[in-house]
C-alpha positions as CSV (number, residue, x, y, z in Angstrom):
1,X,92.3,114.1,97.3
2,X,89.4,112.3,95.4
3,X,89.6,110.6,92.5
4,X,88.2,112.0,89.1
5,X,85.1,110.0,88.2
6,X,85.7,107.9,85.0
7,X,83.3,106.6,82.0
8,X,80.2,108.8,81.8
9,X,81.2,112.3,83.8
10,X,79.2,115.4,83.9
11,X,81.2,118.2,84.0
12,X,80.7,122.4,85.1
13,X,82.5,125.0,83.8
14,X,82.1,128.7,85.2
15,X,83.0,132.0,84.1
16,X,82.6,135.5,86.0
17,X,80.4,137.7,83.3
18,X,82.3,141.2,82.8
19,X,85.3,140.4,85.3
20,X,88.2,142.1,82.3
21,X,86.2,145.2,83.2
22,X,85.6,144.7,86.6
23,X,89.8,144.0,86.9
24,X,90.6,146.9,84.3
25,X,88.6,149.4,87.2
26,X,88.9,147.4,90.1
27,X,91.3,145.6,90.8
28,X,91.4,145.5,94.6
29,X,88.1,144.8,94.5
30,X,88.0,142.3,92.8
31,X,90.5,140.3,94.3
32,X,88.4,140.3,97.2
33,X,85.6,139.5,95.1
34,X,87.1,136.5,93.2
35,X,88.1,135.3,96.4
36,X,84.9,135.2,98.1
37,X,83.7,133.5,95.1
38,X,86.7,131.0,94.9
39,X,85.0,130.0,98.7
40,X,81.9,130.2,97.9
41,X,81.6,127.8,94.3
42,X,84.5,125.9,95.7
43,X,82.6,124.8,98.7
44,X,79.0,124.2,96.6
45,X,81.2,121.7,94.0
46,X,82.9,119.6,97.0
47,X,79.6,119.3,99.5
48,X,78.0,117.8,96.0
49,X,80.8,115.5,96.0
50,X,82.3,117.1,92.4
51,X,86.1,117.7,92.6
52,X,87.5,121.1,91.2
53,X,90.2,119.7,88.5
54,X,91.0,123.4,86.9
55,X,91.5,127.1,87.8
56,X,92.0,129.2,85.3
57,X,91.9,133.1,85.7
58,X,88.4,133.7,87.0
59,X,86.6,130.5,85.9
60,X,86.7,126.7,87.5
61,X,86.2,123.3,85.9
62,X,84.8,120.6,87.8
63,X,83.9,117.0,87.6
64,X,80.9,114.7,88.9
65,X,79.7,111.6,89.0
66,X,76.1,112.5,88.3
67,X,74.1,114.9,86.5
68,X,71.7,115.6,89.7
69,X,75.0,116.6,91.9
70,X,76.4,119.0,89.4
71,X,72.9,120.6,89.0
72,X,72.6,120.9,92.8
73,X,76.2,122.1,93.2
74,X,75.0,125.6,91.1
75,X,71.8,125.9,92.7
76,X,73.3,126.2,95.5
77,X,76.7,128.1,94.1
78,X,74.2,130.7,92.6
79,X,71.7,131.3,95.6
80,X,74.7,131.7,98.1
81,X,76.5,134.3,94.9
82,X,73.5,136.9,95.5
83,X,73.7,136.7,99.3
84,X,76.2,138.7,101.9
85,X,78.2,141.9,101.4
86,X,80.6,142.4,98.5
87,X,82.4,144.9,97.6
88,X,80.7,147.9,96.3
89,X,82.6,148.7,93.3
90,X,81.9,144.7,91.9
91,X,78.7,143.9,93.6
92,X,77.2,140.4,93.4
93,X,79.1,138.5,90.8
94,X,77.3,137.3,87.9
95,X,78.5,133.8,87.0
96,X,78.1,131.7,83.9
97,X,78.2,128.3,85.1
98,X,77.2,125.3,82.1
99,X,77.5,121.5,82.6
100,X,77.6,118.6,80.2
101,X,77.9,115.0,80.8
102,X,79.5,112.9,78.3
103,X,82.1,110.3,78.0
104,X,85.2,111.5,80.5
105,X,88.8,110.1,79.6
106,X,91.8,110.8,82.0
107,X,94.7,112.1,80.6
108,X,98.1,113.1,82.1
């Protein structure tokens, strides 16, 4: 597993837009929903070398070493969100995804 980057450390954090609803009246859906976009923002943080350091419900946190990786990491996340099938009753998932860089400190 790679290491967190240390000293300056831009982070993203994402967050499915409307996903209580889309649970509350589809739930089977959306688990096959979440997972394909587990895969798919998963994959577009670790090919721009960012490691995924939280999961929490339906929104990830990640870590990178620059500013320009992070950026290309949800460029990428968000073209490859409005492409292939998904379930009917979700549709494409619209994610919030926000980075900042700042000072990083590793704690337990």
């Amino acid at each position: 597993m790679p290491e967190l980057p240390t000293g300056t450390v831009t982070f993203l954090f994402t967050d499915i837009e409307g996903s209580t609803r889309l649970w509350e009246d589809h739930r089977a859906a959306m688990g096959v929903a979440l997972a394909r976009h587990d895969a798919i923002v998963e994959e577009a943080i670790t090919s721009h070398g960012g490691l995924v350091f939280s999961k929490m419900g339906d929104g990830m946190a990640a870590a990178f070493a620059s500013p320009q990786d992070a950026i290309a990491a949800v460029l990428v996340a968000q073209l490859k969100l409005t492409e292939g099938t998904w379930p009917a009753e979700t549709g494409p998932l619209r994610v919030r995804m926000g980075i900042h860089t700042g000072e990083g400190v590793l704690v337990e």
